[in-house]
PDB file of N, CA, C and O in Angstrom:
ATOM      1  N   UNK A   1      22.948  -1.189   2.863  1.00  0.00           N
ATOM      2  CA  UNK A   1      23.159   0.148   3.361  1.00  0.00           C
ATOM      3  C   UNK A   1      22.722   0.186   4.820  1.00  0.00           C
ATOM      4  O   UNK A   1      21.595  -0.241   5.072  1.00  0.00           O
ATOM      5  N   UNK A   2      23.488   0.650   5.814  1.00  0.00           N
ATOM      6  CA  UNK A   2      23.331   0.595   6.844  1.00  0.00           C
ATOM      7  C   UNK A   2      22.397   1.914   7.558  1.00  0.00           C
ATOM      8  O   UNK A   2      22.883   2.995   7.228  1.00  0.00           O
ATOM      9  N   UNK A   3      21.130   2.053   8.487  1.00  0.00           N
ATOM     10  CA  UNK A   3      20.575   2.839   8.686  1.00  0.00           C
ATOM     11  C   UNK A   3      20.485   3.294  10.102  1.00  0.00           C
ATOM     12  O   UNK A   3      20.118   2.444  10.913  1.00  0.00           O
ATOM     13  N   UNK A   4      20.802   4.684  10.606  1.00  0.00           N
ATOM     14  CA  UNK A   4      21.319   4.211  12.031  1.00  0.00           C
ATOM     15  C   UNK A   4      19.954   5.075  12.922  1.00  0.00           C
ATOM     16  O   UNK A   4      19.505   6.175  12.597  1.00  0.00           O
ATOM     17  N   UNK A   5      19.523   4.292  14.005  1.00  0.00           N
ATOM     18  CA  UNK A   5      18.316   4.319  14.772  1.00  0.00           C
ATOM     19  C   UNK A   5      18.713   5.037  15.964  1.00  0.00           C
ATOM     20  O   UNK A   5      18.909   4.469  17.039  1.00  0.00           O
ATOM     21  N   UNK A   6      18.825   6.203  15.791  1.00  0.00           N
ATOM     22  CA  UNK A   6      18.241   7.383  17.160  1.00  0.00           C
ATOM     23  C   UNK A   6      18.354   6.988  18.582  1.00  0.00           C
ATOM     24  O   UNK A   6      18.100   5.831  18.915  1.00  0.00           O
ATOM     25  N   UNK A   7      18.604   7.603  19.169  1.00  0.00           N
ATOM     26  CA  UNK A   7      18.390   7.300  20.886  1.00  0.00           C
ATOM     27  C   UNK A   7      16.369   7.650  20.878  1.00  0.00           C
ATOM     28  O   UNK A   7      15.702   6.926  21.617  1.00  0.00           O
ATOM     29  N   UNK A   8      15.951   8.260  20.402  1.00  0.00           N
ATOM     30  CA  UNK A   8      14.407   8.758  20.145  1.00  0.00           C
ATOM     31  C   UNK A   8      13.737   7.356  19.275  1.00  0.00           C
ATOM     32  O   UNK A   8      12.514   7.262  19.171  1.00  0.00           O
ATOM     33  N   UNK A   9      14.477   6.508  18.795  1.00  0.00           N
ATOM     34  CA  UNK A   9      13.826   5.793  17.720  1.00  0.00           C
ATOM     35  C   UNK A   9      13.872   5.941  16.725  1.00  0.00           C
ATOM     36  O   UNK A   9      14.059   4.924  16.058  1.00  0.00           O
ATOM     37  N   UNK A  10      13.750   7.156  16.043  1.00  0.00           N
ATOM     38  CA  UNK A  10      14.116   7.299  14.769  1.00  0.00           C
ATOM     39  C   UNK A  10      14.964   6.989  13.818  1.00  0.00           C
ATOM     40  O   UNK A  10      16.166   7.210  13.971  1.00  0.00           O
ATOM     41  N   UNK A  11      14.509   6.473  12.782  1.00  0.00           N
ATOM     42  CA  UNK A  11      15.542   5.909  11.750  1.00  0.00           C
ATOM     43  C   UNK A  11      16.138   7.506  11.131  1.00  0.00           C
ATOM     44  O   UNK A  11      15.576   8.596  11.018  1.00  0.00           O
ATOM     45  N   UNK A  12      17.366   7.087  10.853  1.00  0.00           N
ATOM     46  CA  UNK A  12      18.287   8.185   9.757  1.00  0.00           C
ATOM     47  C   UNK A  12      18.400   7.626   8.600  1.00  0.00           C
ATOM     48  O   UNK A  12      19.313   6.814   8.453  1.00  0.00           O
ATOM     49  N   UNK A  13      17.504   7.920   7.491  1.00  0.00           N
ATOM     50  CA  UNK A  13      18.618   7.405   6.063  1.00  0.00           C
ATOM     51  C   UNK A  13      18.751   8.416   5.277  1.00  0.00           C
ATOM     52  O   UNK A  13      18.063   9.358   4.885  1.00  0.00           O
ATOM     53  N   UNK A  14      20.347   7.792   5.058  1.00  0.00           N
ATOM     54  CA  UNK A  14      21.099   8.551   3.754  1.00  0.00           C
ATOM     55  C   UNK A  14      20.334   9.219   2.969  1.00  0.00           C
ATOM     56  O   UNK A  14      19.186   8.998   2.585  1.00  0.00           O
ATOM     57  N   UNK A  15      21.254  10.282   2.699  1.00  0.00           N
ATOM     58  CA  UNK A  15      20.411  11.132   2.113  1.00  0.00           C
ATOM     59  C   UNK A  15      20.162  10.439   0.489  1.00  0.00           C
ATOM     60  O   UNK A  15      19.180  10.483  -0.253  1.00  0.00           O
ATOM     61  N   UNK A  16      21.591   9.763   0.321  1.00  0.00           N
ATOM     62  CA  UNK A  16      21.411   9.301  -1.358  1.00  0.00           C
ATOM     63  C   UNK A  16      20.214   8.253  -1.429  1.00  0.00           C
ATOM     64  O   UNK A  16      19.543   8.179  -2.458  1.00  0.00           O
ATOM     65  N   UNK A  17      19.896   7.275  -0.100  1.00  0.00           N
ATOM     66  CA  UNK A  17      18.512   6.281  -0.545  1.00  0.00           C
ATOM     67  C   UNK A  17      17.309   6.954  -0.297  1.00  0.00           C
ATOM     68  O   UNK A  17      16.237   6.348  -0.315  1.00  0.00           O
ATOM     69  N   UNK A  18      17.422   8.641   0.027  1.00  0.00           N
ATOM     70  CA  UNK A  18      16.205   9.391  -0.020  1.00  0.00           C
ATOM     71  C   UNK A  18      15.975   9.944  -1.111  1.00  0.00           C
ATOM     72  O   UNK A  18      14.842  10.407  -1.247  1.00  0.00           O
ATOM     73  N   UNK A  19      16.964  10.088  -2.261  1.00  0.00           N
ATOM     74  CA  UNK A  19      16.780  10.451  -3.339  1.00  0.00           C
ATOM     75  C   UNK A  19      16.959   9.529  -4.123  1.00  0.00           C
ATOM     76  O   UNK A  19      16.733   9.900  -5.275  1.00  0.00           O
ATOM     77  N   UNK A  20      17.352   8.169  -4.027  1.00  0.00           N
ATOM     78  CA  UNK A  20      16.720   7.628  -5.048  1.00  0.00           C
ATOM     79  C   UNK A  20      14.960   7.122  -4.872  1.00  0.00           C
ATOM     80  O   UNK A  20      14.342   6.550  -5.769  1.00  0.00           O
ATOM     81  N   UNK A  21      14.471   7.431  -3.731  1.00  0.00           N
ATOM     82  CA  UNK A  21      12.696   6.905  -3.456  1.00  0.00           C
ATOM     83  C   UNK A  21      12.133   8.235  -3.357  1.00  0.00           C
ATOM     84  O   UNK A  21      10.916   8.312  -3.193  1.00  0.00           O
ATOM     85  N   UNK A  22      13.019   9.596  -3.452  1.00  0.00           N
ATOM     86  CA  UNK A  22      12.334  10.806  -4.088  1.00  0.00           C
ATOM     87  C   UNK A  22      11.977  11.510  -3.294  1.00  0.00           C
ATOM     88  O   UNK A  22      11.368  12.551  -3.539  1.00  0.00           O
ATOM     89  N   UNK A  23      12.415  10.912  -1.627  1.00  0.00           N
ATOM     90  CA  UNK A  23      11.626  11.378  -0.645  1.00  0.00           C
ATOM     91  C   UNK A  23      12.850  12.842  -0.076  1.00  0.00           C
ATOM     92  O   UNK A  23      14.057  12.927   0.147  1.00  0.00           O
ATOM     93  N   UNK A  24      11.524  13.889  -0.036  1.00  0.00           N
ATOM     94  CA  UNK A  24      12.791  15.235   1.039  1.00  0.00           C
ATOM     95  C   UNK A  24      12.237  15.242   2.556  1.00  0.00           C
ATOM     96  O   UNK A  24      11.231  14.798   3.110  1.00  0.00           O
ATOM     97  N   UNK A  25      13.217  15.857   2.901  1.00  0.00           N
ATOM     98  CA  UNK A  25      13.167  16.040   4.744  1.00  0.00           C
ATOM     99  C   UNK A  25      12.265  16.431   4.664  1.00  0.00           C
ATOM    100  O   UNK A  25      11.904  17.307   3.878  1.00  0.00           O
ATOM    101  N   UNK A  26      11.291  15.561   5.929  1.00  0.00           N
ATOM    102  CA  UNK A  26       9.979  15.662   6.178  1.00  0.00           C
ATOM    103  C   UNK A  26       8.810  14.700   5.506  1.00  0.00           C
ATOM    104  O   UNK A  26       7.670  14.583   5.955  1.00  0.00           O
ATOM    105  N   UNK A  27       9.256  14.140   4.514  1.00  0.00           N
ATOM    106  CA  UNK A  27       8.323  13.384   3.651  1.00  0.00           C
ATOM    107  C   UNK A  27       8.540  12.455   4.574  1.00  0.00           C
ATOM    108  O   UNK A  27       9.281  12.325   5.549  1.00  0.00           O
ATOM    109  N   UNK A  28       7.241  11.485   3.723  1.00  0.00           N
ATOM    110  CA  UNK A  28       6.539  10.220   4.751  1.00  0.00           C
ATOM    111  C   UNK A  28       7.290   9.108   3.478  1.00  0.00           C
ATOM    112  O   UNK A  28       7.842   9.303   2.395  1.00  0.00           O
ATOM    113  N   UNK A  29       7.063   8.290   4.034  1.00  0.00           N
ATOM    114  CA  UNK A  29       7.227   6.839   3.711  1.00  0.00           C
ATOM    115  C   UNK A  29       6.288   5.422   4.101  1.00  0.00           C
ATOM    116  O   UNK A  29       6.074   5.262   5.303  1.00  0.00           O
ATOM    117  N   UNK A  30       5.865   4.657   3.387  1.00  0.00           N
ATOM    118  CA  UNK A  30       5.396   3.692   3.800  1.00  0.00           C
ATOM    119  C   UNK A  30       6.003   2.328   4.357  1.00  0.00           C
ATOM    120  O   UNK A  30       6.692   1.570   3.675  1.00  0.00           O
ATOM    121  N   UNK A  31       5.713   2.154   5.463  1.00  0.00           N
ATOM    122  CA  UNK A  31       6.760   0.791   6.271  1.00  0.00           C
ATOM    123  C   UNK A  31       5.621  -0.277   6.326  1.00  0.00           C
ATOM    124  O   UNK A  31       4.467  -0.251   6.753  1.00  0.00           O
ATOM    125  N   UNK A  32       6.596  -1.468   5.572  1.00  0.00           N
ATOM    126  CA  UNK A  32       5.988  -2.830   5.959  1.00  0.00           C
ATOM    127  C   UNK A  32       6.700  -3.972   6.454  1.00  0.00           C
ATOM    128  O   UNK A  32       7.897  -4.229   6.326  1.00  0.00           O
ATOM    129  N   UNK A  33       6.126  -4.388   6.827  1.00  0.00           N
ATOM    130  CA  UNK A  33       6.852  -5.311   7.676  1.00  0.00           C
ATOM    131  C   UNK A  33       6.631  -6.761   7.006  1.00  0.00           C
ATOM    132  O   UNK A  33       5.503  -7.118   6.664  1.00  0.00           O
ATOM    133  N   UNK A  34       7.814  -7.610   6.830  1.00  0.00           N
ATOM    134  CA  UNK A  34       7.549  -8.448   5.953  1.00  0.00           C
ATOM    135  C   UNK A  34       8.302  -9.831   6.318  1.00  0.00           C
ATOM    136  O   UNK A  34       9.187 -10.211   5.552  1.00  0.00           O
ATOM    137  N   UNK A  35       7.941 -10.694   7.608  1.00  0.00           N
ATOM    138  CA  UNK A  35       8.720 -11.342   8.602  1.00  0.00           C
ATOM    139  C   UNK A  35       9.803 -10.215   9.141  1.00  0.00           C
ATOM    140  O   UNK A  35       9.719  -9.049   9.526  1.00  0.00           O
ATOM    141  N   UNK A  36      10.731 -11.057   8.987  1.00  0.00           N
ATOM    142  CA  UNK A  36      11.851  -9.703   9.656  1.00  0.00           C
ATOM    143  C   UNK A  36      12.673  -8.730   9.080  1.00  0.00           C
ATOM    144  O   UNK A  36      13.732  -8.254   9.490  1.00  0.00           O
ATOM    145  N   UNK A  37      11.915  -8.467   7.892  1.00  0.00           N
ATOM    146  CA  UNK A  37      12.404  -7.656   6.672  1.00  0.00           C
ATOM    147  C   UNK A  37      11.317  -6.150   7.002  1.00  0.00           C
ATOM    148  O   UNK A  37      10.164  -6.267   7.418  1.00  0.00           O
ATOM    149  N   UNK A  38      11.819  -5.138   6.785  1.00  0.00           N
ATOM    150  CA  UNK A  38      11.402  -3.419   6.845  1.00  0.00           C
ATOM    151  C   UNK A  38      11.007  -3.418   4.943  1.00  0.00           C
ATOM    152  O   UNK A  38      11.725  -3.893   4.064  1.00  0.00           O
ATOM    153  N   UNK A  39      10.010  -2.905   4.812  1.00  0.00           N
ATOM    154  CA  UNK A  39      10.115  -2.420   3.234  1.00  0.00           C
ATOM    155  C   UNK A  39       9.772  -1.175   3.659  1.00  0.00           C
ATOM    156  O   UNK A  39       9.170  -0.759   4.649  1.00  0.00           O
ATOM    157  N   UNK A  40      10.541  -0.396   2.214  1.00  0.00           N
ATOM    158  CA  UNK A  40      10.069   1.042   2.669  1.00  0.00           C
ATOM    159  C   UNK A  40       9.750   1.236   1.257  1.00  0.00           C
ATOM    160  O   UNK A  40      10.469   0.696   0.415  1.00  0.00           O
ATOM    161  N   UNK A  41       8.336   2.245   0.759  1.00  0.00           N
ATOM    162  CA  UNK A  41       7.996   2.774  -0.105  1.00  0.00           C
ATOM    163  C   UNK A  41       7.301   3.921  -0.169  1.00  0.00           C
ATOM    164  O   UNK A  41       6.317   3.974   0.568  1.00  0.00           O
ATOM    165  N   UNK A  42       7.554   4.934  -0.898  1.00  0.00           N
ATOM    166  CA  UNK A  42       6.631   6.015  -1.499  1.00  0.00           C
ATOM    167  C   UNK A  42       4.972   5.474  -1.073  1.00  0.00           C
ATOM    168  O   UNK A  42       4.597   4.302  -1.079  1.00  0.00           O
ATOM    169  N   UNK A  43       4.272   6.491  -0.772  1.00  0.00           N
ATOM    170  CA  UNK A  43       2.667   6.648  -0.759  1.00  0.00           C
ATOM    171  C   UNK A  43       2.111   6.437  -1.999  1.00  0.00           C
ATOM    172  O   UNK A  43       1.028   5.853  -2.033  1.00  0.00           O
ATOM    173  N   UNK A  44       2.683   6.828  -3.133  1.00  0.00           N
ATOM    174  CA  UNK A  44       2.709   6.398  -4.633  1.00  0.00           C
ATOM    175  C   UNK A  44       2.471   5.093  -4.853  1.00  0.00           C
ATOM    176  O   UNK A  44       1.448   4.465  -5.126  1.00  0.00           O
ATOM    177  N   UNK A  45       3.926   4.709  -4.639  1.00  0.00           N
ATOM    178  CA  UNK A  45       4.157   3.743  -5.281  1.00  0.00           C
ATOM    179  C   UNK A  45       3.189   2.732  -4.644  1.00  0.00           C
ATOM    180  O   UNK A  45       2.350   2.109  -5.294  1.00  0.00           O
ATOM    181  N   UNK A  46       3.404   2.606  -3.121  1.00  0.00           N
ATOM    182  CA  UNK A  46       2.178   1.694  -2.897  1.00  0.00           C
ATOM    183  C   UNK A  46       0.554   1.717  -3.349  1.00  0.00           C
ATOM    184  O   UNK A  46      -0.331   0.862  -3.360  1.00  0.00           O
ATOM    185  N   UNK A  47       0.592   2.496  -3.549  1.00  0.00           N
ATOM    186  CA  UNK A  47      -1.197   3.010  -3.547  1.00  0.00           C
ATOM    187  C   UNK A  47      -0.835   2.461  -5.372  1.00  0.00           C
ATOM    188  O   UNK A  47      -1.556   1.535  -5.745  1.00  0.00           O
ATOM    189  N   UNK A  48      -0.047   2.865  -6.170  1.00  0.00           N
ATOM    190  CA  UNK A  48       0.099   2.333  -7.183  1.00  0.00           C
ATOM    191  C   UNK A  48      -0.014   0.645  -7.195  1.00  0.00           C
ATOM    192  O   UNK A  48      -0.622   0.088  -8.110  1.00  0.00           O
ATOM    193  N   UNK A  49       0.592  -0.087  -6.152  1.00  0.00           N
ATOM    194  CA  UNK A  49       0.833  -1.573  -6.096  1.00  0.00           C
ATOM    195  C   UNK A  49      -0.750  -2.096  -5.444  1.00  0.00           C
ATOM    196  O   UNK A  49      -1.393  -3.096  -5.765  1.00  0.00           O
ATOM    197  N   UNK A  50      -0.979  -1.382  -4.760  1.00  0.00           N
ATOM    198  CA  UNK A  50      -2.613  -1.546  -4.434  1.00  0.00           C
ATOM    199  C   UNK A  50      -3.288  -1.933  -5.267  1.00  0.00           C
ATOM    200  O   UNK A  50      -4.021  -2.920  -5.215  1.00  0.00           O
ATOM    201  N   UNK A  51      -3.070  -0.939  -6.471  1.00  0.00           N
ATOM    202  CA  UNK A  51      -3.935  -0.256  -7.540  1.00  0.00           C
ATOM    203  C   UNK A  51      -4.017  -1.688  -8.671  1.00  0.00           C
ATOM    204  O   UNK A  51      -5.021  -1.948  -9.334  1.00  0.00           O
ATOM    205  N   UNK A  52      -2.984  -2.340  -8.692  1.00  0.00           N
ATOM    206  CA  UNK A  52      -2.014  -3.191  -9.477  1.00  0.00           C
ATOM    207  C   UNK A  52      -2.792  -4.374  -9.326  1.00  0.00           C
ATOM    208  O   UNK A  52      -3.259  -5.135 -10.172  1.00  0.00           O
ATOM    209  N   UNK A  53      -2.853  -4.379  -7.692  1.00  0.00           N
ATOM    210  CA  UNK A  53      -3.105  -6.022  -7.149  1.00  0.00           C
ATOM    211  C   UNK A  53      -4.479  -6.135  -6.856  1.00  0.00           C
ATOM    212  O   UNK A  53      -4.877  -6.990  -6.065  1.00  0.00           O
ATOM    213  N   UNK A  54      -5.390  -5.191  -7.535  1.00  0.00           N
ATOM    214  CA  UNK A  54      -6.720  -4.857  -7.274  1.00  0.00           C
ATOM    215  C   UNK A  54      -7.282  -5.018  -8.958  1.00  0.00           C
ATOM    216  O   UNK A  54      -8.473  -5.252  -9.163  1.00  0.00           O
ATOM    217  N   UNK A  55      -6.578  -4.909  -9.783  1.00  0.00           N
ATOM    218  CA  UNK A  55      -7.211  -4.861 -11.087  1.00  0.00           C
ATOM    219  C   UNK A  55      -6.435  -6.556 -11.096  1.00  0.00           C
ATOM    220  O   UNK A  55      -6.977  -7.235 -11.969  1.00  0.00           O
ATOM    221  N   UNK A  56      -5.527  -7.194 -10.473  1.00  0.00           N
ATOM    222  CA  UNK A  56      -5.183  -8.194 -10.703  1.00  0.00           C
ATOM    223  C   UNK A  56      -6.527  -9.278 -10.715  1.00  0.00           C
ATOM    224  O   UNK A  56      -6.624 -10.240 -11.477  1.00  0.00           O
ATOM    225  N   UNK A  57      -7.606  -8.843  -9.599  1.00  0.00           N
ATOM    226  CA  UNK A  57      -8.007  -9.874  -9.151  1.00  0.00           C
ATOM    227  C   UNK A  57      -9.807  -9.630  -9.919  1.00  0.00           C
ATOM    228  O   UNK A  57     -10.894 -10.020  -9.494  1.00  0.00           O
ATOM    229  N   UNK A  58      -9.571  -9.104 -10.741  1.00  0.00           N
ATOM    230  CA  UNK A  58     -10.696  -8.233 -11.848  1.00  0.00           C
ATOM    231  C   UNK A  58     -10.761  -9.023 -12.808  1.00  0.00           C
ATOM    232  O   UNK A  58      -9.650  -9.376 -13.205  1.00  0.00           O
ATOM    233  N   UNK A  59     -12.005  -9.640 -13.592  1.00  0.00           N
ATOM    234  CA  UNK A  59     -11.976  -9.984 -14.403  1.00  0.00           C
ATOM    235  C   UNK A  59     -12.500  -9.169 -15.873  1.00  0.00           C
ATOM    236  O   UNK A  59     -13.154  -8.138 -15.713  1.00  0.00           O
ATOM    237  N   UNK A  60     -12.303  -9.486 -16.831  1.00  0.00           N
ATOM    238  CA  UNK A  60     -12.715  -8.705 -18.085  1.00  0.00           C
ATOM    239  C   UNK A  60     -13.846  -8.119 -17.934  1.00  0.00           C
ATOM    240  O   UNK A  60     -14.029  -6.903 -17.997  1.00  0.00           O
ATOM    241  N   UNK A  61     -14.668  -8.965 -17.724  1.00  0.00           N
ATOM    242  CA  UNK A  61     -16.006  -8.333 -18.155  1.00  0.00           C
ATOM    243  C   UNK A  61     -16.807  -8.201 -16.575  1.00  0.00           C
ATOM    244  O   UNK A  61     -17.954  -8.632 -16.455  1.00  0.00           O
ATOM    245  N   UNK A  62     -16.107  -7.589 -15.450  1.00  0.00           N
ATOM    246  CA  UNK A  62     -16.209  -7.373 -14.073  1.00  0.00           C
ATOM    247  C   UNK A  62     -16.737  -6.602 -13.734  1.00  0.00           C
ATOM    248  O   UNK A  62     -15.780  -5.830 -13.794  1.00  0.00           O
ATOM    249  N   UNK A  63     -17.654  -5.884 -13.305  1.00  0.00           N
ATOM    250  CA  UNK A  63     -18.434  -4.842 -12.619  1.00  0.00           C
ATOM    251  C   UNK A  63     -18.483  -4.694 -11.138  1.00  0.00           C
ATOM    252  O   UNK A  63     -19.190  -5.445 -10.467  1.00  0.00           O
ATOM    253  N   UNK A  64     -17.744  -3.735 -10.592  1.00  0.00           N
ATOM    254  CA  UNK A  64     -17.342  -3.801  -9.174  1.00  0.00           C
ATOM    255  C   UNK A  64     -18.862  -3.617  -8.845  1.00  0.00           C
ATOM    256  O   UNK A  64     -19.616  -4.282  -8.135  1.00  0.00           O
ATOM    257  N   UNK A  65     -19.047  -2.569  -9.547  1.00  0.00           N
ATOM    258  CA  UNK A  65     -20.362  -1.913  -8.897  1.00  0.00           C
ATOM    259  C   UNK A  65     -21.913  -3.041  -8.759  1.00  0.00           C
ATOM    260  O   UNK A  65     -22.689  -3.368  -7.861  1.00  0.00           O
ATOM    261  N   UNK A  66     -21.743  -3.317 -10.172  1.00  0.00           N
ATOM    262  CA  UNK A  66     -22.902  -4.585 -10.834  1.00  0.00           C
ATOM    263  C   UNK A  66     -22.668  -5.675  -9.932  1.00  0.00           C
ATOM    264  O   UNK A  66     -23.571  -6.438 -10.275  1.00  0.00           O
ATOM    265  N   UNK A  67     -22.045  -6.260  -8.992  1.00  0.00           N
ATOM    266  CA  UNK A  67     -21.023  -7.190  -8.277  1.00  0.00           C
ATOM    267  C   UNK A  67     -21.667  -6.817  -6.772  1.00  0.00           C
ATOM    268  O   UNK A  67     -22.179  -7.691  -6.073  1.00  0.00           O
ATOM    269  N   UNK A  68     -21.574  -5.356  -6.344  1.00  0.00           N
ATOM    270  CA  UNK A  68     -22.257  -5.188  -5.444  1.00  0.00           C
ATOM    271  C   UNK A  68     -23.680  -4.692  -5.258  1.00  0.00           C
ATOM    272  O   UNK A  68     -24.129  -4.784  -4.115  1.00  0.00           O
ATOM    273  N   UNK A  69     -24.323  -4.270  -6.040  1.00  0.00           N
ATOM    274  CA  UNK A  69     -25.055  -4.274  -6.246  1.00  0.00           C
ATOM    275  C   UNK A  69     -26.195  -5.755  -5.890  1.00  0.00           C
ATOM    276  O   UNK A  69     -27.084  -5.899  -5.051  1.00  0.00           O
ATOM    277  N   UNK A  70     -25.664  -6.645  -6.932  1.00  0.00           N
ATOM    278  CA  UNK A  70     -25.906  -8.057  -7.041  1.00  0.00           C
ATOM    279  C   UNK A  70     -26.174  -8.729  -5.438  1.00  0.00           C
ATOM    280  O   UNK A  70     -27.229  -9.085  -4.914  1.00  0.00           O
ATOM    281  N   UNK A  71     -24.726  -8.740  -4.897  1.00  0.00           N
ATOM    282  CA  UNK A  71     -25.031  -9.246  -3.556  1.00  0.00           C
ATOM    283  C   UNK A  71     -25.771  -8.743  -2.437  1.00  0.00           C
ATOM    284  O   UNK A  71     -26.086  -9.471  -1.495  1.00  0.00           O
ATOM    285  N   UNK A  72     -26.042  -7.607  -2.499  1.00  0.00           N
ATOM    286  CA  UNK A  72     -27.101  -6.480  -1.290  1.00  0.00           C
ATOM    287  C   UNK A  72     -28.806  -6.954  -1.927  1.00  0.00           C
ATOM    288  O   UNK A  72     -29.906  -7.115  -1.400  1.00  0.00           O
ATOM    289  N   UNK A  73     -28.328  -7.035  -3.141  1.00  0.00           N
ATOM    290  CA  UNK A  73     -29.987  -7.771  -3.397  1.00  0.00           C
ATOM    291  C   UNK A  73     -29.973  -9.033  -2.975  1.00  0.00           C
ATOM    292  O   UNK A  73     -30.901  -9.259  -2.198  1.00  0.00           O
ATOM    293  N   UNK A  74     -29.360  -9.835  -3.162  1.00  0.00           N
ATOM    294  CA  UNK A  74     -29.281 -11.387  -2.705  1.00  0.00           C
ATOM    295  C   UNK A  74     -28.988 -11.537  -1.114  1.00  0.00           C
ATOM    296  O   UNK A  74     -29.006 -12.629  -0.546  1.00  0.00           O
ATOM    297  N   UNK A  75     -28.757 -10.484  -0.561  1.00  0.00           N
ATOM    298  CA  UNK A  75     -28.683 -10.373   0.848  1.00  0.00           C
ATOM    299  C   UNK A  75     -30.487 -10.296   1.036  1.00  0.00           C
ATOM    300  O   UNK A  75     -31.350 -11.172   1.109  1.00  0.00           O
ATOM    301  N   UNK A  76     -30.519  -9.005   1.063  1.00  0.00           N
ATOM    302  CA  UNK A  76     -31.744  -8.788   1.130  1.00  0.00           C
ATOM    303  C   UNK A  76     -33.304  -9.784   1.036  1.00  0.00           C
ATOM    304  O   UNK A  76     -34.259  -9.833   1.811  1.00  0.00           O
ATOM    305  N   UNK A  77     -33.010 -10.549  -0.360  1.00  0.00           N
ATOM    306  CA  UNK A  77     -33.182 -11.829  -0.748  1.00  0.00           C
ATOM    307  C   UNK A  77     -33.844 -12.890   0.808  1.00  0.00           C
ATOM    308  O   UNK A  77     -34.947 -13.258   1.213  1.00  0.00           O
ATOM    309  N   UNK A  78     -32.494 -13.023   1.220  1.00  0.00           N
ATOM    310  CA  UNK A  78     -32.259 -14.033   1.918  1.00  0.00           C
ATOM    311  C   UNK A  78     -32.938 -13.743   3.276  1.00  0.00           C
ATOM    312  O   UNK A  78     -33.271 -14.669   4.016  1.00  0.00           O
ATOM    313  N   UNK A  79     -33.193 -12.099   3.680  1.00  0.00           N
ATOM    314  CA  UNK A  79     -33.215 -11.977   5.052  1.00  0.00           C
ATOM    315  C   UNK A  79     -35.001 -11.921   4.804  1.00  0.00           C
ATOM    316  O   UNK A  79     -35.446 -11.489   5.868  1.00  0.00           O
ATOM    317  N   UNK A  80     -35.704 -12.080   4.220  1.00  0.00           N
ATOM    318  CA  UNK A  80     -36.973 -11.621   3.938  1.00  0.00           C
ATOM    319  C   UNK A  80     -37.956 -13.183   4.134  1.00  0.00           C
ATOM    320  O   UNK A  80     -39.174 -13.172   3.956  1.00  0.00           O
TER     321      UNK A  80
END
């Protein structure tokens, strides 16, 4: 789908690839840049893929908190 770029810069897209990502005039979008590829996504959806690739790296029995906790004492530890 072709997207056509403004004398201002601004991108124009179709209105139909704004409704299929849900977005109305005025809504934001998230842009990434990915070599020479544009991704565009919902604030959602990314913060969802965040969300995704953050419990990815979690293990079962993981304590973010217990985890930091742990290392500020072992900092502490070390500087004493």
């Amino acid at each position: 789908m072709k997207v056509k770029v403004l004398p201002n810069g601004r991108l124009l897209l179709p209105v139909s690839l704004r409704r299929c990502l849900g977005v109305e005039k005025g809504g934001h979008l998230v842009a990434e840049l990915d070599g020479d590829v544009v991704k565009l996504t919902t604030p959602d959806r990314s913060l969802d893929d965040a969300g995704a690739l953050f419990r990815s790296l979690l293990t079962d029995d993981a304590s973010v908190a217990d985890e930091v906790i742990a290392d500020r004492r072992a900092e502490n530890e070390a500087d004493r």
